[in-house]
C-alpha positions, 0 to 999 in steps of 0.5 A, spaced: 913 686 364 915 691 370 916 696 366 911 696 361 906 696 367 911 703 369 911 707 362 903 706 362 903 709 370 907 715 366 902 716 361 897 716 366 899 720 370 901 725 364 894 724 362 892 726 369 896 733 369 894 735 362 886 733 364 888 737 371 892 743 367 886 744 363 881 744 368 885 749 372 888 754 367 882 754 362 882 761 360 890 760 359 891 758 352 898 755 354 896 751 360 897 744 357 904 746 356 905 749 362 901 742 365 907 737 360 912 741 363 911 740 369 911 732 369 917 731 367 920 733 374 915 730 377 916 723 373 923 723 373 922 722 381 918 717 381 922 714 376 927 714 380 923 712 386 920 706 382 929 704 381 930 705 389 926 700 390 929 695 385 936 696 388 933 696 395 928 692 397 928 687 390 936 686 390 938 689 383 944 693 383 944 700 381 948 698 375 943 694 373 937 698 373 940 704 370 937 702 364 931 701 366 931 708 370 933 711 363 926 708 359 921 708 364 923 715 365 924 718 357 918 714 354 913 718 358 918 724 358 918 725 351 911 724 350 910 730 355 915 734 350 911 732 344 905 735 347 909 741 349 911 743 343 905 741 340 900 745 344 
């Protein structure tokens, strides 16, 4: 369930840097691009503070949430490259 909770944190905050790239960059006909690329770094360090958290203050080893790390990263992630390509 955690995790669901976390994509769905991804999808918003990727939603936010697109409504923020297009507000910012309206003359720019690329600014969505540029938005979707830059969330992807932006949410690889979330992703992996959301695992820092799981090893340090929840218990879990970092064997463990590695996994976890790899899908609340890549479903928001591949969404945003989608919407790069496509804009």
């Amino acid at each position: 369930m955690h995790t669901l909770k976390v994509i769905g944190a991804g999808i918003l905050l990727l939603g936010f840097f697109l409504l923020a790239g297009r507000f910012l960059s309206r003359n720019q006909p690329d600014s969505l691009a540029t938005s979707a690329k830059i969330f992807i770094p932006v949410w690889f360090l979330a992703a992996a503070v959301n695992m820092w958290l799981g090893v340090a203050r929840a218990g879990y080893s970092v064997r463990g949430e590695l996994p976890f790390l790899v899908v609340n990263f890549a479903v928001p992630a591949a969404i945003a490259m989608i919407v790069s390509w496509r804009s």
